[in-house]
C-alpha positions in Angstrom: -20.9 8.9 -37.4 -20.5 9.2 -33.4 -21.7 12.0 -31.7 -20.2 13.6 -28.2 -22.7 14.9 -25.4 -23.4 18.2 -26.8 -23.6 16.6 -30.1 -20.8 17.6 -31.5 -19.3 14.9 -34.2 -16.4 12.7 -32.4 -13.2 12.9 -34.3 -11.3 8.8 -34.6 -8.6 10.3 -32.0 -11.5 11.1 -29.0 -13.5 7.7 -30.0 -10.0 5.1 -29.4 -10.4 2.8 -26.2 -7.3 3.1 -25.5 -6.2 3.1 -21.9 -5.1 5.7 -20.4 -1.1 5.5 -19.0 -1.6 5.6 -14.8 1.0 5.4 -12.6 1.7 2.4 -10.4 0.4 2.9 -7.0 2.9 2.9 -4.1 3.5 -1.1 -2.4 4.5 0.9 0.9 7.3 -2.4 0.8 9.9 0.4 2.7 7.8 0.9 5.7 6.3 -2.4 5.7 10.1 -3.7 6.5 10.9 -1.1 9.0 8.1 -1.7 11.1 8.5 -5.5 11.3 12.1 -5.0 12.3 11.7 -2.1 14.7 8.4 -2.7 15.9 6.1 -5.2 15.9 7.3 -8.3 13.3 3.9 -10.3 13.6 1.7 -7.7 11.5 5.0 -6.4 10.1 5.0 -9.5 8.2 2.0 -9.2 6.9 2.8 -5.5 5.7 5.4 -7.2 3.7 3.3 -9.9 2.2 0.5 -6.7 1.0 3.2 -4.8 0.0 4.2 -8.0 -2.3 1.0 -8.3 -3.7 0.6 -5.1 -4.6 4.1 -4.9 -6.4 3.2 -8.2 -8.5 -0.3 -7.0 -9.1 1.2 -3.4 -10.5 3.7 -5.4 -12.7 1.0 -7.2 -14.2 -1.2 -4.1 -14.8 -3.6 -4.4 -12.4 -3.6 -1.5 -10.6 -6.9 -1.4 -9.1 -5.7 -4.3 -7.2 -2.3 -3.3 -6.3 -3.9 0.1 -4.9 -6.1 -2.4 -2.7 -2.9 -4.3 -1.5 -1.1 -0.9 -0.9 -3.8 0.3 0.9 -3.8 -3.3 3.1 -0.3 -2.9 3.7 -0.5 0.8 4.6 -3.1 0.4 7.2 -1.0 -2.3 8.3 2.0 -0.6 9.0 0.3 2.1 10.9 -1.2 -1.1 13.1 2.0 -2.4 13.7 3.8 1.1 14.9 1.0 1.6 16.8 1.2 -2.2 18.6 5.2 -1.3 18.6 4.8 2.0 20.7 2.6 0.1 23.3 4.9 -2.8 23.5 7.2 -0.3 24.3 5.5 2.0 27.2 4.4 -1.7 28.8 7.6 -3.5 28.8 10.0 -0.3 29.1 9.7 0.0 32.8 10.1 -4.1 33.0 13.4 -3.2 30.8 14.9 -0.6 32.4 14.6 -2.3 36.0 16.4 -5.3 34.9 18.6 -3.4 33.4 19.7 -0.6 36.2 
């Protein structure tokens, strides 16, 4: 006989170690692409490699680690658009006098 907190007797239902069903975390694989092709593709590509981890680790279950690699790849893409809107106000003016 199990017993809950408040001593209540446990029913087989509310004893089961069954896991409960979570949804797979985002692999932020989208944004990962479109800031390696419009912004900056060094850490863009390494957006994409997290955001591959994190879709094989949520196929396999894992989703403790696929958050982790989401997460990596998130904070990765934010780095990137951030390094892409510098390059940007640095080499602009460069541009647009060989340009005009």
């Amino acid at each position: 006989m199990r017993f809950g907190r408040r001593g209540a007797e446990l029913s087989g239902a509310e004893t089961s170690h069954e896991p409960a069903l979570l949804a797979p975390p985002s692999s932020n694989m989208v944004p990962s692409v479109l800031v390696t092709v419009f912004c900056c593709a060094p850490v863009g590509l390494f957006a994409i490699l997290f955001a591959a981890f994190s879709l094989s680790a949520a196929g396999a279950g894992d989703y403790e680690d696929a958050a982790r690699f989401s997460g990596l790849a998130g904070s990765l893409c934010w780095w990137a658009l951030a390094l892409g809107f510098v390059q940007a106000l640095v080499l602009g003016p460069f541009l647009l006098e060989m340009l005009g």
